[in-house]
N, C-alpha and C positions, 0 to 999 in steps of 0.2 A: 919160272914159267908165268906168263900174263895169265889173270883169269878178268872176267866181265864185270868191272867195277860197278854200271849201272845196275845188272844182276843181281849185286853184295847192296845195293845203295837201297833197293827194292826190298831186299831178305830185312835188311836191317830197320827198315822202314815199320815193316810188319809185327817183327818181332822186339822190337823199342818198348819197355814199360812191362815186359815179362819178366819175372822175379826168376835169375839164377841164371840168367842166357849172358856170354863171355863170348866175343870171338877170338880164333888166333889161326896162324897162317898153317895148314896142313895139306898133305897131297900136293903139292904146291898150288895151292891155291888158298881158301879163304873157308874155314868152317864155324856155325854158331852151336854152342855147346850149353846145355840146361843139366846144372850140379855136374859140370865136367864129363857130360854123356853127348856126345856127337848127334847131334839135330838135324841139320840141314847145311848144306855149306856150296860152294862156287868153285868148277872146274872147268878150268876155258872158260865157256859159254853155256856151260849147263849146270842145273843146281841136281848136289851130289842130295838124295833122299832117303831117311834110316825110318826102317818100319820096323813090324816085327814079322818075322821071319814068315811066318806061315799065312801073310797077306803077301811075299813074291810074287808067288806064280799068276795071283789076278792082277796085282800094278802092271805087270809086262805086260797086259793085255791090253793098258791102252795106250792110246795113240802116244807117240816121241819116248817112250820110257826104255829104260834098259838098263843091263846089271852094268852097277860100277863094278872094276876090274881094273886094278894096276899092278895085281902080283902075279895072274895067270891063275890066282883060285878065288875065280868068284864064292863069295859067300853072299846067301841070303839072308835078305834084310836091309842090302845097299844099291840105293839107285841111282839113274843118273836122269834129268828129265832134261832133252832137248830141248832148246830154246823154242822152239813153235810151239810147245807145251807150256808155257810158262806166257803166253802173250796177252793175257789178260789176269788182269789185279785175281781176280775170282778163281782162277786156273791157279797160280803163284799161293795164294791163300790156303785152297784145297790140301795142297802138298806140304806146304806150312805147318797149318793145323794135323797131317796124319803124323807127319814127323814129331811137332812136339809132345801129340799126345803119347807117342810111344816115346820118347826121348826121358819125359816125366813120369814114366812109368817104372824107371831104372832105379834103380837103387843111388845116392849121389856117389861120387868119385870123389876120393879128395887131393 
């Protein structure tokens, strides 16, 4: 499955120079991982977003956001932010920053 390489070009742009961020191809698409914990990543055209759990219900509040879901059980804590959400550097950044700050929150994975 294609996912939005400008998208990835932009994630990777942001997150360049952060100590412990690894990309590798997952969901078919394209995910950045801090101490092997899933951060942010690229599906289709929308950037997949890991928070922590009990900010859900307000991320879905704004505009272009919605639960990622590829097994039919969403769980909370994963998003998906549609491209009109992500159209400006500052927008992309925003979601950047929540993700890795909960990303770095993780215990690492080895």
């Amino acid at each position: 499955m294609a996912f939005d390489e400008s998208l990835a070009e932009r994630i990777r742009k942001r997150l360049g120079g952060r100590s412990g961020v690894i990309e590798k191809k997952m969901f078919g698409g394209l995910a950045f991982l801090v101490r092997g914990n899933m951060c942010v990543g690229v599906h289709r055209d929308s950037m997949i977003v890991r928070l922590a759990p009990d900010d859900t219900d307000d991320a879905l509040t704004k505009p272009h956001v919605r639960i990622f879901d590829l097994s039919g059980r969403p769980m909370k804590g994963w998003l998906l932010v549609d491209a009109p959400g992500l159209n400006t550097d500052a927008r992309l950044q925003k979601w950047i920053d929540v993700a890795f700050k909960y990303a770095g929150s993780l215990p690492a994975k080895k």
